[in-house]
C-alpha positions in Angstrom: 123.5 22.2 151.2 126.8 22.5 152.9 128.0 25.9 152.7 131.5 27.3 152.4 131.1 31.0 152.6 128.4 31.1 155.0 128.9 30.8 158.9 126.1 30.7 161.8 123.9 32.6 162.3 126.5 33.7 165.5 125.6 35.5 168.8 127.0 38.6 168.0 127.3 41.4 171.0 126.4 44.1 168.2 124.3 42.4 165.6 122.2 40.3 167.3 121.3 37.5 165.1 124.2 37.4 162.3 124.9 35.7 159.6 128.0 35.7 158.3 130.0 35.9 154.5 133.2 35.0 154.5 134.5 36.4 151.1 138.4 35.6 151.6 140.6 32.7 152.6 142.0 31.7 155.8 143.8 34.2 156.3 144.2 37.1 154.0 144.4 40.8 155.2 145.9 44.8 155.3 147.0 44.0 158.6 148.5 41.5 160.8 147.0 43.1 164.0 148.5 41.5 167.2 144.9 40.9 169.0 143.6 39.2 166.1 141.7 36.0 167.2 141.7 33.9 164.0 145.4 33.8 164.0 148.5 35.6 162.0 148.1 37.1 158.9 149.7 35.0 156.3 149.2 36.6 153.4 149.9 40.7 154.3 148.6 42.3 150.6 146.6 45.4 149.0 145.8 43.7 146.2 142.1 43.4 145.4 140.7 40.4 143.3 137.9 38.3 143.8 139.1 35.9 146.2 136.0 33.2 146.6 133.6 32.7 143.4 131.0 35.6 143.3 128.1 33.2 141.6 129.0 30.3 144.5 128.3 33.3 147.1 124.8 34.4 146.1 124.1 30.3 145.6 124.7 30.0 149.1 123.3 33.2 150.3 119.9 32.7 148.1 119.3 28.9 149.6 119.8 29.6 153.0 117.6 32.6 152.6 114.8 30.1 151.2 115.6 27.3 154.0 116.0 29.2 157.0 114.8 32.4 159.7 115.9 35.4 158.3 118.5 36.9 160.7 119.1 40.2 161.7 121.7 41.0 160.1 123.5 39.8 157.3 127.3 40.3 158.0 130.6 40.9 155.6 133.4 39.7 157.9 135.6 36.4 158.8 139.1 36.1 159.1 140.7 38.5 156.7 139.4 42.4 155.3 136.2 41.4 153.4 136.9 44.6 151.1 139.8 42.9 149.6 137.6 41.0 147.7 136.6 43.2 144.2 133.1 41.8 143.9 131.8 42.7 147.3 129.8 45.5 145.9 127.9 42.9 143.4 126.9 40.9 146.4 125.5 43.9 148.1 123.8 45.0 145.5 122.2 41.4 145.2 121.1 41.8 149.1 119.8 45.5 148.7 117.8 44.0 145.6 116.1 40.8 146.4 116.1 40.7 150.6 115.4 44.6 151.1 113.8 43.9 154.5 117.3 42.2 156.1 119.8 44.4 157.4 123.4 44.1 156.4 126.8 45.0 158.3 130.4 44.8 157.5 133.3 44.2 159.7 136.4 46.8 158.1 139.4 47.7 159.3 138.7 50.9 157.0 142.2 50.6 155.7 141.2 50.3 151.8 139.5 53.6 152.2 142.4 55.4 150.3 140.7 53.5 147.4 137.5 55.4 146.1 135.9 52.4 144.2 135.9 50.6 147.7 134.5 53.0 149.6 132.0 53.7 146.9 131.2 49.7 147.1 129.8 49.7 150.7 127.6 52.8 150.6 124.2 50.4 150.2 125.1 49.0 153.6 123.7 49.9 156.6 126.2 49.8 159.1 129.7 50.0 158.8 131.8 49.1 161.8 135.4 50.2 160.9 138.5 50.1 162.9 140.9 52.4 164.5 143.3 51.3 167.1 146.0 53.9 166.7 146.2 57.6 165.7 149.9 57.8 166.3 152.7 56.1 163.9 154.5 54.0 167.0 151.2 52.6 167.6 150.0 51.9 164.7 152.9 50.1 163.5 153.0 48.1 166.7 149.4 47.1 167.7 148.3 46.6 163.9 151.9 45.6 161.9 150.1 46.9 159.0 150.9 46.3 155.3 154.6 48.4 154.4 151.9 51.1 152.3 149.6 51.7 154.9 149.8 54.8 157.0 148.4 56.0 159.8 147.2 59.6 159.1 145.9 58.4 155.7 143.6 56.1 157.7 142.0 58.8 159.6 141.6 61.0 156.7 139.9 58.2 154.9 137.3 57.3 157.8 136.6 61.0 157.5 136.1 61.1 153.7 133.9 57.9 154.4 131.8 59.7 156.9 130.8 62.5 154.9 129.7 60.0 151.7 128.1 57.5 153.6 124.5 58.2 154.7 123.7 54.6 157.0 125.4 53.8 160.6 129.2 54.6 161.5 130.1 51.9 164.3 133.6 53.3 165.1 135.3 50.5 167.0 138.5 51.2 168.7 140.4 48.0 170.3 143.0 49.3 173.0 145.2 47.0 174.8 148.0 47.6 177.3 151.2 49.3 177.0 150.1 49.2 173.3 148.1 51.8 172.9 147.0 53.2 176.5 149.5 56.2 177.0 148.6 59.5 177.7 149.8 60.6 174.2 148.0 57.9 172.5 144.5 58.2 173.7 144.7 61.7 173.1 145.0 61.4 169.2 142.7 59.0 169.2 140.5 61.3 171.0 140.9 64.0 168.5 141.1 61.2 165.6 137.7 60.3 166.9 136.1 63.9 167.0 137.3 64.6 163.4 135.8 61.0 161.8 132.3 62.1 163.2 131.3 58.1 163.9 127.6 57.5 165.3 128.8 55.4 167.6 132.5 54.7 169.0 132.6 51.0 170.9 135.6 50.6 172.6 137.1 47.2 173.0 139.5 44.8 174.5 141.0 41.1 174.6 139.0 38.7 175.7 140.8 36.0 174.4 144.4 35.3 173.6 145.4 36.8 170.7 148.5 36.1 167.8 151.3 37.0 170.1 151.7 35.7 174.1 151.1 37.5 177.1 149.0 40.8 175.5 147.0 42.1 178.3 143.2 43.7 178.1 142.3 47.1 179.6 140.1 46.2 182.5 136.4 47.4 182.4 137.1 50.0 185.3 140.1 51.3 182.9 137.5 51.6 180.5 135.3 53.6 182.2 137.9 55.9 183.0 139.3 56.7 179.4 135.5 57.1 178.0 135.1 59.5 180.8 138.5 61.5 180.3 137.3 61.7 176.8 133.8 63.5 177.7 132.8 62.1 174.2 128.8 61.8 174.5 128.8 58.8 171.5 131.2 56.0 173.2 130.4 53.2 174.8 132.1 49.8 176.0 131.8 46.8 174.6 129.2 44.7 176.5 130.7 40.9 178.3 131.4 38.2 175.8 129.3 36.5 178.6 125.9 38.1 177.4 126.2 35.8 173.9 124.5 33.5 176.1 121.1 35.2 176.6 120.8 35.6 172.5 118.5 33.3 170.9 121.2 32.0 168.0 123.4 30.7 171.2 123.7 27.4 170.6 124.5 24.9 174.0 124.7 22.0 171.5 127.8 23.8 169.9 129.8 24.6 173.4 129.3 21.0 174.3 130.9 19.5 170.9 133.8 22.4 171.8 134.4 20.9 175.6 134.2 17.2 174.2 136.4 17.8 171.8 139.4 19.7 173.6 138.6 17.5 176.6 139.9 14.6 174.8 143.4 16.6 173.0 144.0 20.4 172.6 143.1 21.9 169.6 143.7 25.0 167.7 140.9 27.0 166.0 141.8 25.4 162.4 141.6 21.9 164.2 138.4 22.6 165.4 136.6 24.5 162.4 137.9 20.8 161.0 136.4 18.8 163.2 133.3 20.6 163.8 132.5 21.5 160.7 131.9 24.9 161.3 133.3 28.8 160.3 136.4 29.8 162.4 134.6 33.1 163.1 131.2 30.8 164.6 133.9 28.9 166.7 135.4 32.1 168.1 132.7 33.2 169.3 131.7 30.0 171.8 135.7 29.7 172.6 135.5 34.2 173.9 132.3 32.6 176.1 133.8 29.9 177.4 137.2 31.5 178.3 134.9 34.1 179.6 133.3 31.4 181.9 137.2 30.1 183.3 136.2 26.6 181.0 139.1 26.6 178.9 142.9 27.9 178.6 145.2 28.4 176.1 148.5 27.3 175.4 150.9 28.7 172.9 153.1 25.6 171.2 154.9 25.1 168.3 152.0 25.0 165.8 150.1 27.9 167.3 147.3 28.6 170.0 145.6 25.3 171.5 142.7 25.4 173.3 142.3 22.9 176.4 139.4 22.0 179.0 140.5 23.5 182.2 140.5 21.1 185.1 138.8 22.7 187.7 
């Protein structure tokens, strides 16, 4: 069975052994963040419908259940804000109820939250790993270009309204890139932002990859370590190297040979490739964050987007 929803299992940093559901089309979202590896956000809404075909999902989901390893997690995410999608609590349900013993995770950028039906619709899953990149409105509006009825101080609230209903795992993640969202001002209300939402555990992140516009720069790992200790928070930590996907068991070298063949020959961009391939944008992602990680590959920013090239070394 070929299967549309579905992706990997992927060598997650976090997850381990993932499988993703994709429950939106390429590429639907709140936001249009700036970092964002699948690409711009083409269709910027709020409105909540059930984007991909509930009954196709759980076909999917229930034959590669019956065919294959169970992973260890089973993840909401892809390339858009998987609570967009109005029958995300039905599949969850379906998960909870017929494969207790798997895990499940979801990918958020928590900015749905003002909506009580949706935060009620992910309380079965056992870890939430929401977003915050910004606690100020400059920020916000410039590292995440968020939908025109978004706000900033409404999202914090939310995450702490979330926190205080939801009884499984808070994975705060908090992206930070430079001049962006690095000032003194900003990391202190993200600090106190932090402290207020009461998150198990706060990742912090940063490019490792190009991401929608040209020339964004990551915080180096020293930077890091700096800012977590300014913060004196006891719960952060940083985001381990993309280089570590290597040592998981789902890394596949079979997959980052097809990838160097194939750019070897023309650039591609991501779309080109999932094409090509025949696999999830999000699966490819990860092997192109290893092998940028590994000085393999570079990307060039034409007319039609990001391509990705073998690097002559």
């Amino acid at each position: 069975m070929i299967y549309k929803y579905l992706f990997g299992p992927v060598p997650s940093r976090r997850l381990g052994i993932s499988l993703g559901l994709d429950l939106l089309p390429h590429k639907v979202c709140t936001l249009n963040c700036v970092y964002c590896e699948c690409g711009a956000t083409t269709d910027l809404t709020l409105e909540r419908k059930e984007y991909v075909p509930y009954k196709t999902v759980i076909r999917e989901l229930d034959d590669y259940l019956a065919h294959h390893p169970e992973p260890d997690y089973i993840t909401f995410s892809g390339a858009g804000e998987p609570t967009l999608n109005s029958k995300i609590c039905d599949i969850v349900s379906h998960i909870t109820r017929y494969y207790p013993q798997i895990k499940t995770a979801i990918l958020t950028n928590a900015s749905l939250f003002f909506d009580t039906e949706v935060r009620r619709s992910i309380l079965e899953v056992d870890v939430v790993l929401p977003s915050i990149d910004a606690a100020t409105r400059d920020a916000f509006l410039k590292i995440n270009r968020p939908h025109p009825k978004l706000d900033y101080l409404e999202h914090i609230e939310n995450l702490i309204k979330f926190r205080k209903e939801f009884k499984g795992q808070i994975w705060l993640e908090v992206f930070l890139l430079k001049d962006y969202n690095d000032s003194k001002e900003d990391l202190s209300a993200l600090k106190n932002a932090i402290e207020k939402i009461g998150a198990d555990s706060v990742q912090l992140n940063t490019l490792d990859r190009p991401g929608v516009l040209s020339n964004l720069e990551a915080i180096s790992y020293s930077e890091l370590e700096k800012i977590k200790d300014q913060w004196g928070l006891p719960n952060v930590v940083i985001i381990s190297p993309v280089s570590e996907r290597e040592n998981k068991e789902s890394f596949r070298e079979d997959i980052e040979n097809a990838i160097l063949e194939t750019i070897s020959r023309r650039p591609c961009t991501l779309t080109d490739l999932s094409h090509i391939l025949g696999l999830h944008e999000n699966e490819i992602n990860k092997y192109l964050s290893t092998l940028d990680a590994k000085d393999k590959i570079q990307a060039l920013n034409m007319e039609r987007g990001l391509f990705y090239q073998s690097k002559k070394n």
